[in-house]
VMD Tcl script that builds the backbone (N, CA, C; Angstrom):
set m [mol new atoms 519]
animate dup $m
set s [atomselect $m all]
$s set {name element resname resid chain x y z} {
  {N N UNK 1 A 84.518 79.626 95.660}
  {CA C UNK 1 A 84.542 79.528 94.216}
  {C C UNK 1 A 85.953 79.823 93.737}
  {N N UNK 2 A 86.449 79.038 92.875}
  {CA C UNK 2 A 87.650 79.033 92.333}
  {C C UNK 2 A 87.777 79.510 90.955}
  {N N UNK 3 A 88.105 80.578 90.495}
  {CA C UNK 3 A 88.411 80.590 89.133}
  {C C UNK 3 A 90.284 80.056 88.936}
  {N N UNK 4 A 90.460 78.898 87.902}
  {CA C UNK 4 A 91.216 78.604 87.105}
  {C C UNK 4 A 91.880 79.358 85.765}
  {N N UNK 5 A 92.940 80.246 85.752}
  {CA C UNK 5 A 93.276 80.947 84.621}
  {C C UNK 5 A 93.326 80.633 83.327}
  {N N UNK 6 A 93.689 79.093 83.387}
  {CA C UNK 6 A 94.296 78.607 82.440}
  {C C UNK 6 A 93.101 78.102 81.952}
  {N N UNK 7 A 91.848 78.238 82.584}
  {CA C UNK 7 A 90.648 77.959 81.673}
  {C C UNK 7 A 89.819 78.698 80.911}
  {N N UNK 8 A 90.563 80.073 80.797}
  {CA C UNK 8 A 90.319 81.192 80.156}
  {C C UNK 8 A 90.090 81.411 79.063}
  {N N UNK 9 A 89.193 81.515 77.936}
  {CA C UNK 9 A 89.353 81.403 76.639}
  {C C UNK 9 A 90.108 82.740 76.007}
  {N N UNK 10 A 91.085 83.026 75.835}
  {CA C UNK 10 A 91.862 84.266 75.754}
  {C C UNK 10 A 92.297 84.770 76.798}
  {N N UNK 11 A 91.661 85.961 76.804}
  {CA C UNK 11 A 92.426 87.056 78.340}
  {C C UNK 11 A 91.248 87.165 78.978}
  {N N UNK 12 A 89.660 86.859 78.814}
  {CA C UNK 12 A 88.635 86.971 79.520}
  {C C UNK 12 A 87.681 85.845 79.676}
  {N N UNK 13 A 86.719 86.352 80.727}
  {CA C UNK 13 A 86.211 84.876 80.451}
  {C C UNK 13 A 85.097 85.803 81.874}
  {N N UNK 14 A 83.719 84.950 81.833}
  {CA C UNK 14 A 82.830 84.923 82.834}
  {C C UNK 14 A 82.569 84.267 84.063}
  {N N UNK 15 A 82.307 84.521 84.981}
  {CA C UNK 15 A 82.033 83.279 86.204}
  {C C UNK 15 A 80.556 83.900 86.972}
  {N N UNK 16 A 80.110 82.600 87.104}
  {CA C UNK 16 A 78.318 82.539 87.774}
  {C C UNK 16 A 78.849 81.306 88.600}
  {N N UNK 17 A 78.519 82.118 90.486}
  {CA C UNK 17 A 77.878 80.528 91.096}
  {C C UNK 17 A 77.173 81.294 91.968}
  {N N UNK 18 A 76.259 79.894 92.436}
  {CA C UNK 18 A 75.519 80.124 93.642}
  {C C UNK 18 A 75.615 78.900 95.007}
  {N N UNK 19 A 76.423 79.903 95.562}
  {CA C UNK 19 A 76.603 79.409 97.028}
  {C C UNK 19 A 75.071 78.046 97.623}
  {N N UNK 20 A 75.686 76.811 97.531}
  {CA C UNK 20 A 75.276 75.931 98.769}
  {C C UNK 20 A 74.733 76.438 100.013}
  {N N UNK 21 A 73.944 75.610 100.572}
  {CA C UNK 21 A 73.482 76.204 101.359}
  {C C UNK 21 A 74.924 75.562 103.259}
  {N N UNK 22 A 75.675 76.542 103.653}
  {CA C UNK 22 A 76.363 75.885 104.185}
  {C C UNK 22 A 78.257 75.693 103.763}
  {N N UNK 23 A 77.865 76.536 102.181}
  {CA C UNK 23 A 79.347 76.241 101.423}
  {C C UNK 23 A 79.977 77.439 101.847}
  {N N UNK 24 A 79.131 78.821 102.069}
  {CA C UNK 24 A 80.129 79.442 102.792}
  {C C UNK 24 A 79.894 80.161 104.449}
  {N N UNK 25 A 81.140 79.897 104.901}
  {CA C UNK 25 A 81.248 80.189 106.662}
  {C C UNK 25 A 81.418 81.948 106.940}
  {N N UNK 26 A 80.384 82.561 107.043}
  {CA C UNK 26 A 80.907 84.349 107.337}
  {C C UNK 26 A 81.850 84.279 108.836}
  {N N UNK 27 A 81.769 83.128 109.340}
  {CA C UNK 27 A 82.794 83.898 110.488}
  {C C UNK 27 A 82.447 84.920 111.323}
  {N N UNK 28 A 81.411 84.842 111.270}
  {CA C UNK 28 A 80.704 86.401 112.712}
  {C C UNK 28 A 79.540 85.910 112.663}
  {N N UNK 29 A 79.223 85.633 114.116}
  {CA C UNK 29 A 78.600 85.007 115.105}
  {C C UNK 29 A 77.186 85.729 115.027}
  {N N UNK 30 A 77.135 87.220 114.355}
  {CA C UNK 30 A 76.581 87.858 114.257}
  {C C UNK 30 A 75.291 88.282 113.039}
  {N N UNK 31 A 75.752 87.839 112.528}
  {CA C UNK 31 A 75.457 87.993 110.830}
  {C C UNK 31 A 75.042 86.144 110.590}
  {N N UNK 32 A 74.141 85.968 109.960}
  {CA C UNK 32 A 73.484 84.754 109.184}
  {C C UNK 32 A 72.845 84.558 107.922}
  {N N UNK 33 A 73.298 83.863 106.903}
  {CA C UNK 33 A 72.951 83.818 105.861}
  {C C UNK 33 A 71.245 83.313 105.710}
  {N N UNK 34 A 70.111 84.075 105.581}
  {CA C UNK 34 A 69.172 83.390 105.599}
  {C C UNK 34 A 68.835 82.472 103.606}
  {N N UNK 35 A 69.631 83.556 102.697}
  {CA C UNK 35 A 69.774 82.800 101.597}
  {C C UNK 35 A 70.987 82.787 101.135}
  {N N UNK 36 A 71.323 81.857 100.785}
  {CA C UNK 36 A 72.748 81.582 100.152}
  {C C UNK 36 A 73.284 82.971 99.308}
  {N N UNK 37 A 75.040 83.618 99.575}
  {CA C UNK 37 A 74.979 84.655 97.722}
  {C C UNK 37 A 74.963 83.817 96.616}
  {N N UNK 38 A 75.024 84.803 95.585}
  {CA C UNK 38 A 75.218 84.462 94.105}
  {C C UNK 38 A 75.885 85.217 93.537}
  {N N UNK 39 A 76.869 84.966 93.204}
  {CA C UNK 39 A 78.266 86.171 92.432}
  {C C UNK 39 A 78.311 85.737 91.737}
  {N N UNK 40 A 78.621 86.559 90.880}
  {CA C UNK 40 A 78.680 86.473 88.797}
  {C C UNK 40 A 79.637 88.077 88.773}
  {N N UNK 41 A 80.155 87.607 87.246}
  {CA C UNK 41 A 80.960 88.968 86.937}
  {C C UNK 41 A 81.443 88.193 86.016}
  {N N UNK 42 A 82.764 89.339 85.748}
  {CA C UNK 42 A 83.952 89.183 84.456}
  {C C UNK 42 A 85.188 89.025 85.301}
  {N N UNK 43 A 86.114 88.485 84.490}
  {CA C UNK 43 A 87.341 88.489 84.868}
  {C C UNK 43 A 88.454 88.588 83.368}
  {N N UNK 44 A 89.517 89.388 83.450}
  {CA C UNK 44 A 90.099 89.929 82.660}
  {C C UNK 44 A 91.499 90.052 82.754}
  {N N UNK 45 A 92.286 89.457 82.335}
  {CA C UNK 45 A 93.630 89.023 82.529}
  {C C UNK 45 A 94.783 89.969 81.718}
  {N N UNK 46 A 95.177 91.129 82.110}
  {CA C UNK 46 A 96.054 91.726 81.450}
  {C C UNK 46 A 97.247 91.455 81.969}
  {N N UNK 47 A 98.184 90.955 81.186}
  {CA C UNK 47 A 99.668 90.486 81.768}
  {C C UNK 47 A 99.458 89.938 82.837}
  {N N UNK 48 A 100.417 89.825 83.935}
  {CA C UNK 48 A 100.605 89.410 85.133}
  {C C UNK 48 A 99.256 89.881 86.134}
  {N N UNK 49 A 99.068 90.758 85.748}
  {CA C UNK 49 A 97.821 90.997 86.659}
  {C C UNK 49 A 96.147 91.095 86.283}
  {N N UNK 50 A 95.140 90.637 87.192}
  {CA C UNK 50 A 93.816 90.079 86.591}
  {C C UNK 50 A 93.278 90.974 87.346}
  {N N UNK 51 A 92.054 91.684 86.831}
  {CA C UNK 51 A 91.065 92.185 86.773}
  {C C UNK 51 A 89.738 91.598 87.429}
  {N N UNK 52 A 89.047 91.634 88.013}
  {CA C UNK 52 A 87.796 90.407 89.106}
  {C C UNK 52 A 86.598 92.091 88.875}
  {N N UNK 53 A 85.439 91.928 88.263}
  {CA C UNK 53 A 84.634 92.748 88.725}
  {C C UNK 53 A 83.098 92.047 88.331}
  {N N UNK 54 A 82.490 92.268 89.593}
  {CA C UNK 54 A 81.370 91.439 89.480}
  {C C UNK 54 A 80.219 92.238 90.823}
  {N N UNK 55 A 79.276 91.007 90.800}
  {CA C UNK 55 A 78.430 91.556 91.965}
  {C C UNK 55 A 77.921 90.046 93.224}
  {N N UNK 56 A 77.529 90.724 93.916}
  {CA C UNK 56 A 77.143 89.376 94.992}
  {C C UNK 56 A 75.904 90.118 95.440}
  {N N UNK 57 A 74.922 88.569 95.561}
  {CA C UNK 57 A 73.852 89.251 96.457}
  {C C UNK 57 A 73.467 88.005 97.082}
  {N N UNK 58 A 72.143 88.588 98.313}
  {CA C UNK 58 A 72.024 87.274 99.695}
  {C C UNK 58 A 71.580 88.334 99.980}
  {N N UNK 59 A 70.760 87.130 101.087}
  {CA C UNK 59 A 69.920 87.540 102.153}
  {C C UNK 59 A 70.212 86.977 103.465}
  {N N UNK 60 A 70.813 88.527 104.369}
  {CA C UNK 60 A 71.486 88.006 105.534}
  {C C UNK 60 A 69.970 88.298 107.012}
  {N N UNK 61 A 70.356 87.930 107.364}
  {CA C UNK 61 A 69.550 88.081 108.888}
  {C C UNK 61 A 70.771 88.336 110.120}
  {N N UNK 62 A 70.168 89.723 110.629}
  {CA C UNK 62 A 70.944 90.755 111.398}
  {C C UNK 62 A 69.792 90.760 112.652}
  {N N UNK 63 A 70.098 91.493 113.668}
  {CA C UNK 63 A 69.818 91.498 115.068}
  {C C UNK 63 A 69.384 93.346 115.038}
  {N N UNK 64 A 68.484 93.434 115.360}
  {CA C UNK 64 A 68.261 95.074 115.765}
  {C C UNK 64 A 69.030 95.416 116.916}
  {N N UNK 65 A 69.528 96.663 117.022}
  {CA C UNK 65 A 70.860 97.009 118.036}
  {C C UNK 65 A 69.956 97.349 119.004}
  {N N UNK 66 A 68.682 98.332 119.205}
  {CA C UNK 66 A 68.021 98.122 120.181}
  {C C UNK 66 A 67.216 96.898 120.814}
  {N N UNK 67 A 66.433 95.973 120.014}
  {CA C UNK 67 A 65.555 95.374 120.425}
  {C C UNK 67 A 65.830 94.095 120.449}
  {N N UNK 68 A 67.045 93.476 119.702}
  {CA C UNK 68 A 67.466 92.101 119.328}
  {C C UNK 68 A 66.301 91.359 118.482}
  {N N UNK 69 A 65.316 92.608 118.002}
  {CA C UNK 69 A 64.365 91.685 117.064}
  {C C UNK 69 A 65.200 90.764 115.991}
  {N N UNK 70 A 64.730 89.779 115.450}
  {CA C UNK 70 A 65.359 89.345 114.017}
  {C C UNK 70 A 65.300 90.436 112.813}
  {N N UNK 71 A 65.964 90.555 111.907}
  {CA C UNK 71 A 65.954 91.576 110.691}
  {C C UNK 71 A 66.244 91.156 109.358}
  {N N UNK 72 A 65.649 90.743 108.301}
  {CA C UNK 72 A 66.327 90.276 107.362}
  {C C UNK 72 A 66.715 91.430 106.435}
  {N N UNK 73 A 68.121 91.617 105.564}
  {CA C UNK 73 A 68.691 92.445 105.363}
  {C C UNK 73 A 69.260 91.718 104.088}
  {N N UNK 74 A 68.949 92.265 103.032}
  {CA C UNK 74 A 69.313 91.688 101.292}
  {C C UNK 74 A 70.406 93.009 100.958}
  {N N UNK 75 A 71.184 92.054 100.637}
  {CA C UNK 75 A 72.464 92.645 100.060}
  {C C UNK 75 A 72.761 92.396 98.415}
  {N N UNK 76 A 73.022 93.487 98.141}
  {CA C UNK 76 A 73.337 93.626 96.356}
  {C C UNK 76 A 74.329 94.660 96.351}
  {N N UNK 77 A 75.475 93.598 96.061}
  {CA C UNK 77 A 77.126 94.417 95.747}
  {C C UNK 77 A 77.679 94.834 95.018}
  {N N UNK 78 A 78.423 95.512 94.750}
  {CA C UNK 78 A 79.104 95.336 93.123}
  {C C UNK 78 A 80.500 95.455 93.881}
  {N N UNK 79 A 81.473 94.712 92.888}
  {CA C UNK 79 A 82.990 94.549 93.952}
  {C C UNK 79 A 84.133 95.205 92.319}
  {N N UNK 80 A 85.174 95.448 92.329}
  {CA C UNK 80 A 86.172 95.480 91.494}
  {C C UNK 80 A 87.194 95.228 92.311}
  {N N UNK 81 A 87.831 94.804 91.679}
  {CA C UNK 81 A 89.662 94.117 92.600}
  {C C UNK 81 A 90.174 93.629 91.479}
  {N N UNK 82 A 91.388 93.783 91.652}
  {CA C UNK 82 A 92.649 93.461 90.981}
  {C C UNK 82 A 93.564 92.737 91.469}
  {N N UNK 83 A 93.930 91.362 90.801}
  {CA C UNK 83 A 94.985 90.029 91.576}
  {C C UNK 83 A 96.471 90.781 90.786}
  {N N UNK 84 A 97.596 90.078 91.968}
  {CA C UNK 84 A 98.806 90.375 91.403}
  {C C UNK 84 A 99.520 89.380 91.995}
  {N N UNK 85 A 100.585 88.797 91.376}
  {CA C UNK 85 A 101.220 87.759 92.245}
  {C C UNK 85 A 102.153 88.557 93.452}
  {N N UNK 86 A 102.673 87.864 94.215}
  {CA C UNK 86 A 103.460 88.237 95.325}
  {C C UNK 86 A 104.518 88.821 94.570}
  {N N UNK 87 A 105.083 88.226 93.683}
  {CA C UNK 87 A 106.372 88.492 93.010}
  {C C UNK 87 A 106.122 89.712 92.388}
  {N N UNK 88 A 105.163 90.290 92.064}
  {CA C UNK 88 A 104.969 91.804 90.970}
  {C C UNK 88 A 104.531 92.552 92.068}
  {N N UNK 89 A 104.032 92.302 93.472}
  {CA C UNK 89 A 103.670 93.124 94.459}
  {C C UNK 89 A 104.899 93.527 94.702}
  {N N UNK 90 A 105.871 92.723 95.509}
  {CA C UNK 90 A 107.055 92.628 95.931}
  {C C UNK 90 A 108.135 93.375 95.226}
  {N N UNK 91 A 107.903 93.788 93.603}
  {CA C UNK 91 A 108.806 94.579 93.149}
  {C C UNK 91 A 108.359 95.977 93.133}
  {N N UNK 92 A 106.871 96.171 93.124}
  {CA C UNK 92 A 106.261 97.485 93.445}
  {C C UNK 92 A 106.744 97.957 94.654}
  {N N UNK 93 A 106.538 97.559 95.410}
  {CA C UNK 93 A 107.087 98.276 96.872}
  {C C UNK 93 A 107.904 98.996 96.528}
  {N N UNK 94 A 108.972 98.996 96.050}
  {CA C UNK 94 A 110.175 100.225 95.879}
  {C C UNK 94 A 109.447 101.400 95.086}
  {N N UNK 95 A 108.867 101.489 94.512}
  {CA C UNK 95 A 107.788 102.424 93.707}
  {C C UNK 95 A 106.581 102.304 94.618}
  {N N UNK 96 A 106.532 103.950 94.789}
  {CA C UNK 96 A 105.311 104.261 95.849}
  {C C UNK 96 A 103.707 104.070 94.990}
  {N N UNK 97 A 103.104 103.413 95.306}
  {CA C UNK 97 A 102.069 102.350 94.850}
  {C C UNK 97 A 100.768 103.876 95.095}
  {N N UNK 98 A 100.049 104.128 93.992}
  {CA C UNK 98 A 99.104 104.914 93.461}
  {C C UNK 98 A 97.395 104.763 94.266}
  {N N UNK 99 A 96.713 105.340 94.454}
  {CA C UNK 99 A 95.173 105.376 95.197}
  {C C UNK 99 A 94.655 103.504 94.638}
  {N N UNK 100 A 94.855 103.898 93.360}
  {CA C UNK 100 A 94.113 102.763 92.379}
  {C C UNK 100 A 94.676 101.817 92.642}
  {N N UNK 101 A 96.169 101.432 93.318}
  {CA C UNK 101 A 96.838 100.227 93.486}
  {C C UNK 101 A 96.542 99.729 94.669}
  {N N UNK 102 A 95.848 100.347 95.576}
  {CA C UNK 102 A 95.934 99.981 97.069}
  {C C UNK 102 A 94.640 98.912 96.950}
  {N N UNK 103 A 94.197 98.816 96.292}
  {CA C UNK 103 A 92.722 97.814 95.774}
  {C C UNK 103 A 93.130 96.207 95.578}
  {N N UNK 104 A 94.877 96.259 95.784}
  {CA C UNK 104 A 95.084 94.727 94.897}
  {C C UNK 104 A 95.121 93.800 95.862}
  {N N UNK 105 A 95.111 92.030 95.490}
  {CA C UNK 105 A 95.121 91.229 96.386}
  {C C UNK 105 A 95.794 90.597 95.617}
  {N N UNK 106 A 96.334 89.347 96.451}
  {CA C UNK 106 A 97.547 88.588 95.705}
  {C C UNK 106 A 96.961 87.469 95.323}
  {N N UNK 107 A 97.347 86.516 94.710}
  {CA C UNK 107 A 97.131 85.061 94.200}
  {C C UNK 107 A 98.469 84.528 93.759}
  {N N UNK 108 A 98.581 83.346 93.808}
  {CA C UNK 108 A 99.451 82.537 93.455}
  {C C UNK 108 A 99.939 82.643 91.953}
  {N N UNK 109 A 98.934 83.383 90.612}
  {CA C UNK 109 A 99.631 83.230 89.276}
  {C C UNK 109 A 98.697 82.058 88.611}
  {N N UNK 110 A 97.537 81.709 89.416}
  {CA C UNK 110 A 97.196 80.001 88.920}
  {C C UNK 110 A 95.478 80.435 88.726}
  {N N UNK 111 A 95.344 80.073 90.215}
  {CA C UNK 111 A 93.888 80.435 90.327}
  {C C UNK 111 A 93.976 81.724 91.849}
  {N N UNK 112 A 92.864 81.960 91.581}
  {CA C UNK 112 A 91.614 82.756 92.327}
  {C C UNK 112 A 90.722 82.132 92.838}
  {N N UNK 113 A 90.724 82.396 94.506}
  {CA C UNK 113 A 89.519 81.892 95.019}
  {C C UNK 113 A 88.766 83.395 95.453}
  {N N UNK 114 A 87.522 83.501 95.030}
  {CA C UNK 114 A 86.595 84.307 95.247}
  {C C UNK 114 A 85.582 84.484 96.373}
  {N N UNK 115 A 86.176 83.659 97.348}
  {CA C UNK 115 A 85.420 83.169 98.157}
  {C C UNK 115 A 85.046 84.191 99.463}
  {N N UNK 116 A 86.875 84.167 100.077}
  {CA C UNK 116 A 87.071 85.156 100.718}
  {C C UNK 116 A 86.757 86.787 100.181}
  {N N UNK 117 A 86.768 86.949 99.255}
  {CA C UNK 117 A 86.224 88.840 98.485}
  {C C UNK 117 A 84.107 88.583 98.366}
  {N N UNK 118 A 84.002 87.360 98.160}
  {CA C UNK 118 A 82.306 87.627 98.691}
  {C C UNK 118 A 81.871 87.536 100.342}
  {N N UNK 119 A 82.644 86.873 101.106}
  {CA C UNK 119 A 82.710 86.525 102.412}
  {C C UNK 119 A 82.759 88.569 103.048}
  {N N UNK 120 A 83.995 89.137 102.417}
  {CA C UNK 120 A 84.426 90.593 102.511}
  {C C UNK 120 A 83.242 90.869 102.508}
  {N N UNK 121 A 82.733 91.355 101.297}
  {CA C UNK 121 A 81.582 91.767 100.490}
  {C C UNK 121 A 79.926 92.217 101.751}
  {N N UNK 122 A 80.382 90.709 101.565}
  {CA C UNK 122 A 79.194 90.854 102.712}
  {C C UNK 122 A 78.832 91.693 104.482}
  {N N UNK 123 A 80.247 90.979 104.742}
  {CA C UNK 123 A 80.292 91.575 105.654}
  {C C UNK 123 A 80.310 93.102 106.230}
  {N N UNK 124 A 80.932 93.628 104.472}
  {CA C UNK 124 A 80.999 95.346 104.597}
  {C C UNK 124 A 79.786 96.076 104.113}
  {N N UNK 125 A 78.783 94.738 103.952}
  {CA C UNK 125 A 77.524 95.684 103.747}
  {C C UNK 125 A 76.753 95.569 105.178}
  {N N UNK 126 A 76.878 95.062 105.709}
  {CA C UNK 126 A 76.264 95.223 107.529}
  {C C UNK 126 A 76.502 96.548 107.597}
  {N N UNK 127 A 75.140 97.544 107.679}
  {CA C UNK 127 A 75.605 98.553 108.343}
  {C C UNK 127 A 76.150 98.865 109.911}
  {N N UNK 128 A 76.597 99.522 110.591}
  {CA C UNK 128 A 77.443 99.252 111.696}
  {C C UNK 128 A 76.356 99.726 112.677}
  {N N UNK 129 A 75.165 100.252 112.577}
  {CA C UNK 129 A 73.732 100.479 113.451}
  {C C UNK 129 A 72.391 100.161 112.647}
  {N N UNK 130 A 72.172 99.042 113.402}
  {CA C UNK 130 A 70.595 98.460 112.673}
  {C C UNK 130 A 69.666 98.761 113.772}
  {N N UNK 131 A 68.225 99.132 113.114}
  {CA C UNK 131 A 67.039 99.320 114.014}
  {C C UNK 131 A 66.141 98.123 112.979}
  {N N UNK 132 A 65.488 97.236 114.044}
  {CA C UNK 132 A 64.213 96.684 112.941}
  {C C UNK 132 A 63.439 97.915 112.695}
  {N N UNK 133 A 63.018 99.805 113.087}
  {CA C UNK 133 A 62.409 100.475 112.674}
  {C C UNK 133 A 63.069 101.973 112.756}
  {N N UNK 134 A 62.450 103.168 112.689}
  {CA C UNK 134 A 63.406 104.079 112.949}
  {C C UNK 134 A 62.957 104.608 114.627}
  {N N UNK 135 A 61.909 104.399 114.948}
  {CA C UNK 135 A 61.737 104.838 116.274}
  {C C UNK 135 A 61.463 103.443 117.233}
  {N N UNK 136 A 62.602 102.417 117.035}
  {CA C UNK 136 A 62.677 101.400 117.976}
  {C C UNK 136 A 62.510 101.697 119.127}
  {N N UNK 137 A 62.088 101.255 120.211}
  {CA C UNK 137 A 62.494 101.948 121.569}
  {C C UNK 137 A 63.333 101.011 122.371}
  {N N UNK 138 A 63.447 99.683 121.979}
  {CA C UNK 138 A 64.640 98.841 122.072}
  {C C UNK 138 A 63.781 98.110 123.577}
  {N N UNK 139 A 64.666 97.684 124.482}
  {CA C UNK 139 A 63.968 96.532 125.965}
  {C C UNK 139 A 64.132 97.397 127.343}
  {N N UNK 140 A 63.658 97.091 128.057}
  {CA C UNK 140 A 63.619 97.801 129.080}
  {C C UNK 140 A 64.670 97.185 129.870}
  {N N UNK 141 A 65.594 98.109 130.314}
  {CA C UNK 141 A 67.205 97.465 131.080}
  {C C UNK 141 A 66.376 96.905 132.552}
  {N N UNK 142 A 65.563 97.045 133.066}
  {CA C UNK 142 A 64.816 96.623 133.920}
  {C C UNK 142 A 64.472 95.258 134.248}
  {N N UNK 143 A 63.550 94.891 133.206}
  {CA C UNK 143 A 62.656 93.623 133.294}
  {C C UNK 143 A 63.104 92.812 131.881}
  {N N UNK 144 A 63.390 93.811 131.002}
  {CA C UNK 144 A 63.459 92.846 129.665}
  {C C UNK 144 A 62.387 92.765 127.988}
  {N N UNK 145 A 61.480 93.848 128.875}
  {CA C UNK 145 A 60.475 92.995 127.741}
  {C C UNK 145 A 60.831 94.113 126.608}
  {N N UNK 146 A 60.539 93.686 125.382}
  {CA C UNK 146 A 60.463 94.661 124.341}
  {C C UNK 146 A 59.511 95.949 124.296}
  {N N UNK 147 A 59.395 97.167 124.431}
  {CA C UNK 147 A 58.840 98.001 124.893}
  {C C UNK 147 A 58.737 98.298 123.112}
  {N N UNK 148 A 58.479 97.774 122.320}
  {CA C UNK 148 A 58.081 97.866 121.054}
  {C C UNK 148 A 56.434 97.880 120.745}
  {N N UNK 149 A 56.134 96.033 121.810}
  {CA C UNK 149 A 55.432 95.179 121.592}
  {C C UNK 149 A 54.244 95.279 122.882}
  {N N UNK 150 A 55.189 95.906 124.097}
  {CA C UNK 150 A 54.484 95.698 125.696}
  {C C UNK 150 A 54.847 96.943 126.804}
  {N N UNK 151 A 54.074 97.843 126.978}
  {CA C UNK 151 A 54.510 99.104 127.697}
  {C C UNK 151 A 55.049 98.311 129.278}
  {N N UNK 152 A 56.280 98.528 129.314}
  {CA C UNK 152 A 56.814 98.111 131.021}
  {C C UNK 152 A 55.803 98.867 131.764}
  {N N UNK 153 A 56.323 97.980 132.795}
  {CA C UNK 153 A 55.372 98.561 134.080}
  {C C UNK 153 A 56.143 98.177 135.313}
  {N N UNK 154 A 57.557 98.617 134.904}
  {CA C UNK 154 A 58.612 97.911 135.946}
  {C C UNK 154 A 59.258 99.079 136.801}
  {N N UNK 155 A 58.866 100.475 136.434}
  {CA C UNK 155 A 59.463 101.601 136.926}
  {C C UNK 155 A 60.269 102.211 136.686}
  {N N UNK 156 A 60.412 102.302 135.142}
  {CA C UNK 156 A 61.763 102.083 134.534}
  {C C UNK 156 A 62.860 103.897 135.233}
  {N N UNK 157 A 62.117 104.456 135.812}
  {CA C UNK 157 A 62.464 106.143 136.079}
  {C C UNK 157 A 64.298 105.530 137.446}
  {N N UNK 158 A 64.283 104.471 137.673}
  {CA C UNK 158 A 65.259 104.302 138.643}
  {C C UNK 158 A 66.749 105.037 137.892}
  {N N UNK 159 A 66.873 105.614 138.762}
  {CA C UNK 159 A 68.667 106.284 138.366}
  {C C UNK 159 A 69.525 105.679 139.036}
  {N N UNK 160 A 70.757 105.251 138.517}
  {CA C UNK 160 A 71.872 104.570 138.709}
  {C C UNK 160 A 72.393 105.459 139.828}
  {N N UNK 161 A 72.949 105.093 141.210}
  {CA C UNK 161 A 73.526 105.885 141.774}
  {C C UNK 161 A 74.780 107.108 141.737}
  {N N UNK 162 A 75.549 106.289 140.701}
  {CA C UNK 162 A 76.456 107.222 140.343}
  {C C UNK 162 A 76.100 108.204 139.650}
  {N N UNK 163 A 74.991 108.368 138.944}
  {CA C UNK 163 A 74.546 109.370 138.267}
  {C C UNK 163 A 74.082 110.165 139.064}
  {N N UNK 164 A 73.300 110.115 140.258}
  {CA C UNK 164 A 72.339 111.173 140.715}
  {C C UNK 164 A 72.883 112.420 140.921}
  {N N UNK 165 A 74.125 112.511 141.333}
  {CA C UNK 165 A 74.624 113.700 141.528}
  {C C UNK 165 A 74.351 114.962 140.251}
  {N N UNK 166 A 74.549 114.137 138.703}
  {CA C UNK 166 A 74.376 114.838 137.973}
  {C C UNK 166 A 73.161 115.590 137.686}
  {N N UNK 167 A 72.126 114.576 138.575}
  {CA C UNK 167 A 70.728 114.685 137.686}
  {C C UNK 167 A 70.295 115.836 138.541}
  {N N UNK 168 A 70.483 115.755 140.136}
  {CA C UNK 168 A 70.559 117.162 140.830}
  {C C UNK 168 A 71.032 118.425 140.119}
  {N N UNK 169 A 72.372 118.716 139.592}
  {CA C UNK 169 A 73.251 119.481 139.146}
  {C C UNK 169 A 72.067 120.124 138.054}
  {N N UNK 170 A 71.124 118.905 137.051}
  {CA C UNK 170 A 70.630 119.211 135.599}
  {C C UNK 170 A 69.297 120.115 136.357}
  {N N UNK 171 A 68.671 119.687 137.134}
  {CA C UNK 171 A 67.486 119.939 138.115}
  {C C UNK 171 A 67.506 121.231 138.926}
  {N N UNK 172 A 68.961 121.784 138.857}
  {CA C UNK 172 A 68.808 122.986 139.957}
  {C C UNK 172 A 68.729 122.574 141.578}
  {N N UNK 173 A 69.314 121.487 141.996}
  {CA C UNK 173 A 68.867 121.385 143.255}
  {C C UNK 173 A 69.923 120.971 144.136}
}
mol reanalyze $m
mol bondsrecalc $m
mol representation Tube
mol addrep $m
């Protein structure tokens, strides 16, 4: 999604879209859009630098870290960012740049593509450990099967050789 400045009615103005199915690529192999987002917000143009605050939401489908079940996982964002051209970044640098400044992204002075900050968005709502439950018990390194769904019966008690030494040591023996 592109916002155009110069189509601004004053210094503000609104933007609503909803992602195609296919219009946007997350780039991790990992993560799948099962519904398209939809970002809406304001945008607010003070001098040289613009204001972007809005929200995104979708429905992604994630992988359980134990079990590789499927997971569908709805995301509802809220984002704020601030555009600056290269040229007003570039003179900041000599002036040590404030908590609140470290938030900015650049643009050309023209338009804004929003594309890449919902693409972000999303991706930083994946939490970094998913269970499809809280007491998953995940697959048996054995045979495979989901020990969610099917109690193994593969023996799962085998200890890795390099370990045994320890397991003696834990055992007293």
């Amino acid at each position: 999604m592109r916002i155009e400045l110069a189509s601004l009615e004053g210094a503000m103005g609104e933007f609503a879209h909803a992602y195609g199915s296919g219009e946007l690529d997350l780039q991790d192999e990992w993560v799948h859009l099962l519904v398209p987002p939809v970002v809406s917000g304001r945008v607010r143009r003070d001098g040289n630098r613009v204001k972007v605050d809005g929200k995104v939401a979708a429905q992604l489908q994630l992988e359980c870290d134990r079990c590789l079940k499927l997971i569908e996982f709805p995301v509802d964002s809220r984002f704020k960012l601030e555009y600056v051209t290269r040229e007003d970044y570039q003179a900041q640098q000599a002036i040590e740049l404030t908590e609140d400044e470290l938030d900015l992204s650049l643009f050309d002075g023209e338009v804004i593509d929003l594309d890449e900050l919902v693409r972000e968005e999303l991706l930083l709502a994946v939490p970094t450990h998913l269970l499809c439950q809280e007491n998953c018990k995940g697959v048996c390194p054995t045979c495979g099967v989901d020990r969610n769904t099917t109690d193994c019966i593969c023996g799962g008690d085998e200890v890795d050789p390099r370990w045994a030494g320890l397991k003696e040591l834990v055992n007293g023996k």
